[in-house]
C-alpha positions, 0 to 999 in steps of 0.5 A, a space after each residue: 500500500 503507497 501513502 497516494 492509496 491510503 489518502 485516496 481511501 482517505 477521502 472517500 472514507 465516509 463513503 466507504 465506511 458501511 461498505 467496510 461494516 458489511 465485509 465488501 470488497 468494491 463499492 459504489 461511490 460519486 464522483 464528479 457526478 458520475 457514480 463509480 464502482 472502487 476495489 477496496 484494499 483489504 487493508 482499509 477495513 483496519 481504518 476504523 479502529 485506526 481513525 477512533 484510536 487516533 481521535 480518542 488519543 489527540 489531546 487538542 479537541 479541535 484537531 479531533 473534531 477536525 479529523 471527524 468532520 473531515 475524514 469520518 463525516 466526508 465534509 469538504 475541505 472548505 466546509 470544515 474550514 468554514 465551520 472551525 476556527 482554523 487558519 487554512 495553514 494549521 488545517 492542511 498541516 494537521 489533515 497531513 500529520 493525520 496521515 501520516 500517523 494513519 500510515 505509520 500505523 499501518 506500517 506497525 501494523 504489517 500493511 506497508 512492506 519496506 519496498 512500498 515504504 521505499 517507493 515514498 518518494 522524499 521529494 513528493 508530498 
């Protein structure tokens, strides 16, 4: 699994999350007005534990209530930013730490192999 993989299923997390709860393996999801069927990794159906752990352990009650509205509840960028009182800069750098805490979890995990890890570009991101 490549981080890019782990942020698509990011975004779409809201979307796929009951699809998760029922053990599928491709589900239905719009984009750009179109409907689309997406192949769920098998990794994803450990996001849900891994999104409630890292909410329950943040100690900033913003960043928590941000990763919720975002992530769990599927709002826009710009919704959640409107809603919040987060710089725009304080906003994408927690979305990112968010991430990347996600990814390191998985990779404790056993879900990221050392060739996947090594394919991470450091000039990307």
């Amino acid at each position: 699994m490549l981080k890019d993989e782990l942020k698509r299923h990011l975004r779409m997390y809201a979307d796929i999350r009951n699809g998760l709860a029922e053990g599928v393996t491709e589900i239905a999801v719009c984009s750009s007005g179109r409907q689309k069927r997406v192949g769920v990794a098998p990794w994803a159906y450990k996001l849900k534990d891994i999104i409630s752990a890292v909410i329950s352990a943040e100690t900033e009650p913003l960043a928590a209530e941000m990763i919720e509205l975002c992530i769990v509840r599927g709002k826009s960028d710009k919704a959640v930013l409107s809603e919040m009182p987060l710089s725009e800069s304080t906003f994408y750098r927690w979305k990112q730490r968010f991430t990347e805490k996600v990814y390191e979890l998985l990779i404790q995990g056993g879900e990221v192999s050392r060739q996947e890890i090594l394919k991470n570009s450091i000039s990307e991101n």
